[in-house]
N, C-alpha and C positions, 0 to 999 in steps of 0.2 A: 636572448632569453627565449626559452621554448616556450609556450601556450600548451597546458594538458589540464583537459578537463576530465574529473574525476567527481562526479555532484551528479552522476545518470539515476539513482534512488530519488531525484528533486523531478529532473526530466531527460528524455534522449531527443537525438535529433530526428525529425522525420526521414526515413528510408525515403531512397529516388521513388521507385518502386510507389509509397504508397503517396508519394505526391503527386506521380504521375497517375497514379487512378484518381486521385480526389479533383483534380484539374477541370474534369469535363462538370462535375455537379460545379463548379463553381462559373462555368458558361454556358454552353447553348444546354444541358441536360438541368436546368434552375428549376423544374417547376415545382410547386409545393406537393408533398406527398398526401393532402389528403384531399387535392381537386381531382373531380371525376371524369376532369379530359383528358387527350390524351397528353401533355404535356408531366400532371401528374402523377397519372399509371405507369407510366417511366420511370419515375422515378420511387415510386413507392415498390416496385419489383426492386430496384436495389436497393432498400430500406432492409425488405422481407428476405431478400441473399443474403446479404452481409448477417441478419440475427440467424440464419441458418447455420453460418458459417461459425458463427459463435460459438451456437449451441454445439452442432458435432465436435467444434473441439473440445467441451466440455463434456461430452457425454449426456447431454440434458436435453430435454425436448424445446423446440424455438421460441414455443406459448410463455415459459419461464423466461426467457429474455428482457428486462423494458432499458433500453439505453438511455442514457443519462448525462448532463454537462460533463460528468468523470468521478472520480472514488466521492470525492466530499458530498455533492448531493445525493449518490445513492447510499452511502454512509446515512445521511439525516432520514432519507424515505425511509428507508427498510426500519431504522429504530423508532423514528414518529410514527410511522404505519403500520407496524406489529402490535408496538405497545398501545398505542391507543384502538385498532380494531381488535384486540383479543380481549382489552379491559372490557369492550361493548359485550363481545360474545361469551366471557366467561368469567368475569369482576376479577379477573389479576393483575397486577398490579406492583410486582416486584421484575427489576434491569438490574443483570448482576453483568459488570466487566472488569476493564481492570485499572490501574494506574497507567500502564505503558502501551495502550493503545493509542493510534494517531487522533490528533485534535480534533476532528469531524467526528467521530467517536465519544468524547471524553464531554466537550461542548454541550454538544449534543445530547448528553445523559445530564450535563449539568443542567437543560432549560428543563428535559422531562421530570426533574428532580421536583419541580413546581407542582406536579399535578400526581406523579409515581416516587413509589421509592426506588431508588439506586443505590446499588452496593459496586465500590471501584473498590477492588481488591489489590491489595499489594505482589508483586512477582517477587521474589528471591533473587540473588546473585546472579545467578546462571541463565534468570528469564523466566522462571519457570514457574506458573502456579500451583504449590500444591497442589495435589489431589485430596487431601483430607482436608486443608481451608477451603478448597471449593467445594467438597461435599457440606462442610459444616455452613457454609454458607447463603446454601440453597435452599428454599424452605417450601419443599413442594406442593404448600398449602396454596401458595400464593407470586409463585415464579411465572413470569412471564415469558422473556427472552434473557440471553448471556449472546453476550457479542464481544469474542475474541479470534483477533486478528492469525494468519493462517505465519506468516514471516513479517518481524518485529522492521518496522520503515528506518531505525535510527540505526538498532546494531545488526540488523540480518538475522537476528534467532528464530529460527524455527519452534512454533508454539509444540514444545514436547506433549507428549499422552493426548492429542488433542483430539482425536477418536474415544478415549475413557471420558473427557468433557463434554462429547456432543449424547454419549451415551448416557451417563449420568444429566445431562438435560434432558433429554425426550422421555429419560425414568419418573423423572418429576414434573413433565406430561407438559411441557413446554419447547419454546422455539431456540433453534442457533443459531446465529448470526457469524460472518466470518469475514472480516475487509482482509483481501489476498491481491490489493493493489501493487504489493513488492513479489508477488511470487504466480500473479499470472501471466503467462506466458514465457515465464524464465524454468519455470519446472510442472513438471505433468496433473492435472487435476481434474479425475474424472468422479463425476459426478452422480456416479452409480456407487463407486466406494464410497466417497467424502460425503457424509449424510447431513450436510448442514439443511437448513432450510433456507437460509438466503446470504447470498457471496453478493462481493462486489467487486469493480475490478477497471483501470482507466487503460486509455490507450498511449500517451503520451510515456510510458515509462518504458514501452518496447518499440520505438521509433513510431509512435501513431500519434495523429497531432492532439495537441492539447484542445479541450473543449468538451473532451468526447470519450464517456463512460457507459458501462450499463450495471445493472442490478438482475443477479439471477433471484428470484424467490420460488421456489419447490411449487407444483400444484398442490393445492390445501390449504395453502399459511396466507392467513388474513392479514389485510396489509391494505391502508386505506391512501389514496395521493397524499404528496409534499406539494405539488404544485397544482392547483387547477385552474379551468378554464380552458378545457378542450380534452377532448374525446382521443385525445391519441395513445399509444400507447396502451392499446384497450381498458382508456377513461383510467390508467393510471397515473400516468404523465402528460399532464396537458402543456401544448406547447409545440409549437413545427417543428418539426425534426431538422438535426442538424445532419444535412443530407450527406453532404461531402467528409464530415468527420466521422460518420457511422460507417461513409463506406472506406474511409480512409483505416478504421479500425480494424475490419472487417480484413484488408488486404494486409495489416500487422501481422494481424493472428495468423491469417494462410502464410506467412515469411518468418511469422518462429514456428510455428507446427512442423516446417520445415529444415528450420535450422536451431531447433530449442539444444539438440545431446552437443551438437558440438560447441554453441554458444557457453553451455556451462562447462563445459571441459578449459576452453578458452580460457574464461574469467577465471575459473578455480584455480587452472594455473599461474594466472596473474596477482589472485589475491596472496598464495604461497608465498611470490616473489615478495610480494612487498611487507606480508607480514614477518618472515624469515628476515629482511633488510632494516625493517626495527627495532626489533627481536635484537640482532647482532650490534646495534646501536646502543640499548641499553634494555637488557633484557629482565633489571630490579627495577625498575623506576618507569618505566613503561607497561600500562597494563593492557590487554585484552577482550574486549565487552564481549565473550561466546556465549551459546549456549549448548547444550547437549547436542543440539543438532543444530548447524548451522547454512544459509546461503552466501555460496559464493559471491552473491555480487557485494556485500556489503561489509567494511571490516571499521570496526569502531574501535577506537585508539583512546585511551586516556594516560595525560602526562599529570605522573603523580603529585599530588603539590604540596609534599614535603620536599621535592627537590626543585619542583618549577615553579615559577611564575603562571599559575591556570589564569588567562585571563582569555576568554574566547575568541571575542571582537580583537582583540592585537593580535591574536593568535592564525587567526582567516585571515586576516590583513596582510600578514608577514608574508602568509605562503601562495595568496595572491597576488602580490607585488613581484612574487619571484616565479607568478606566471601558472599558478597551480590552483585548482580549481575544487574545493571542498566546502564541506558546511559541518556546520557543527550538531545538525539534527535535520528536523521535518522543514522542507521549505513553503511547509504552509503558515507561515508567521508576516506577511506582507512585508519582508527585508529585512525585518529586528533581528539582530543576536542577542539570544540568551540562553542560557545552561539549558541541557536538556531536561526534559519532564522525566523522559523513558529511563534516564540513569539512576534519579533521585524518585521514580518508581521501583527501581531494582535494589533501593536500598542504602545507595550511597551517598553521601554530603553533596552539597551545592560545591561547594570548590573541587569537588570530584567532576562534577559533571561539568564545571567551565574552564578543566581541562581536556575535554571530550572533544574528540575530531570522528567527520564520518567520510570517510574512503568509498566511492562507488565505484562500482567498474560496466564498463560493455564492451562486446568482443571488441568495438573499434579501438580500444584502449591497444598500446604496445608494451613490449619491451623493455623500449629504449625510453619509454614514457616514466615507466615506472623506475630505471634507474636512475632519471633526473629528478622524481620524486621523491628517491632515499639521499640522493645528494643533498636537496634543500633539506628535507626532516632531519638533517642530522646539525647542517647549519642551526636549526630554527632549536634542537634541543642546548645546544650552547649557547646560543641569544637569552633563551628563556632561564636559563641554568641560573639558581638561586647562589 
């Protein structure tokens, strides 16, 4: 039985490469980056490289960088620390997102829901929020922040019009938010075009180890700690830094900057393979979660259950047993299977969505990977066959 993992949208593996830079912070280069020997001005210069490194690939200046444990806590800063430092300086008071943003998101708009109002908006089929329900639902009397994610973590879509969104925010004299944890450093995002005011973004999704995120927020856009008790992070993030995974990020980003055009050539042809190998399986009964625009690394599958058996959990089971490695949404649920949110935000039933599979790919993916994987898929749709 072959081993092929296919769950890189959950996490990748560390590059040699960047484990071989993170190695020395983790021995004799230890010292804490905010003592004033020399042990930790060593290491605070590579604190201060690595958000260099960041920043240039962003096109953003360094001062906008604050690194972060990874997406989810800079997910909760930027939305606790907008909305509550803008409520101070200017009484608003309204968080418009959506249904099909990542859990760190949605959670997170559910606690501020206590103290602000929250509007989760519903997305359409395709993924797509109106532009007229998001006009209608913006009430520039009293908008605070909209925080919608740049490429969807479950089915790969690309948030369409999402330039007319940031535009129609800042019209109604508020902030953008934008988690682009599934499409940093897999595709180009510079930061002089994409006018959000505050991105976020983890390492672990492009071979960078897990632990280890940061938080862009624009100069201007008030934004008060998620964590304190220390001055770092210029007294936005209190807390030591986590030396070896900032620089181990750090070395990510300079290894996709370098290898981003060919990495998505790679994947896009892989995901072709495997959706065309579906597709020719049964191409009524098998659906396609797209949107207008889509990322290659991500292809989400739903077996319709007027012909299948949708049961999730049996479903991962089967095609792990036969050696295959998928999930059925965000692997931020501590192991649980269950139907996706982002499906039955886009509109469709529960037994829709707990026939939902999500396919990830990275260039290290093959072939010959993927035609073991339409072998089993095709097994597992006459197992499941009602």
């Amino acid at each position: 039985m072959k081993k092929v993992y296919l769950d890189n949208a959950a996490t990748t593996p560390i590059h040699p490469k960047v484990r071989e830079k993170m190695i020395r912070f983790l021995s004799e280069d230890f010292g804490n980056p905010s003592s004033i020997h020399s042990f930790g001005r060593k290491v605070k210069v590579a604190v201060e490289e690595a958000r260099e490194i960041v920043a240039g690939f962003l096109n953003c200046d360094p001062s906008e960088i604050y690194f972060t444990s990874g997406g989810t806590e800079a997910n909760n800063f930027i939305l606790s620390g907008i909305m509550k430092t803008n409520f101070e300086d200017s009484g608003k008071n309204l968080l418009v997102t959506s249904q099909t943003e990542h859990d760190s998101v949605i959670k997170t708009a559910e606690i501020l829901s206590r103290d602000f109002e929250v509007k989760l908006l519903d997305s359409d089929k395709r993924g797509s929020i109106p532009l007229e329900k998001f006009k209608m639902s913006i009430d520039a009397q009293n908008l605070s922040l909209v925080s919608v994610m740049t490429t969807n973590n479950e089915t790969g879509i690309k948030t369409p019009h999402l330039n007319e969104l940031i535009e129609m925010t800042h019209s109604a004299g508020a902030f953008f938010h934008s988690d682009a944890v599934q499409s940093f450093g897999k595709e180009k995002i510079d930061l002089q075009e994409l006018q959000v005011d505050a991105l976020t973004a983890s390492a672990h999704k492009i071979f960078g180890p897990k632990g280890t995120g940061f938080a862009f927020i624009r100069s201007g856009t008030p934004v008060s700690p998620l964590i304190h008790g220390g001055a770092q992070e210029r007294n936005r993030r209190g807390g030591t830094e986590n030396v070896a995974g900032i620089v181990g990020l750090a070395e990510a980003v300079k290894i996709a900057s370098q290898e981003m055009d060919d990495n998505f050539a790679k994947v896009n042809s892989l995901r072709n393979l495997l959706r065309e190998g579906i597709r020719s399986i049964d191409s009524d009964n098998i659906k396609f979660n797209e949107g207008e625009k889509q990322s290659p690394y991500v292809l989400s599958v739903t077996l319709s259950p007027e012909k299948y058996l949708t049961d999730t959990e049996s479903i991962l089971m089967y095609l792990d047993i036969n050696g295959i490695a998928v999930s059925a949404g965000s692997a931020c649920t501590s192991g649980t299977v269950k139907a996706s949110h982002v499906i039955t935000g886009m509109g469709y039933g529960k037994d829709y969505a707990s026939g939902t599979i999500r396919f990830s790919f990275s260039p290290l993916n093959t072939t010959e990977e993927i035609d073991y994987t339409l072998e089993i898929f095709k097994n597992l749709t006459e197992k499941f066959c009602k």
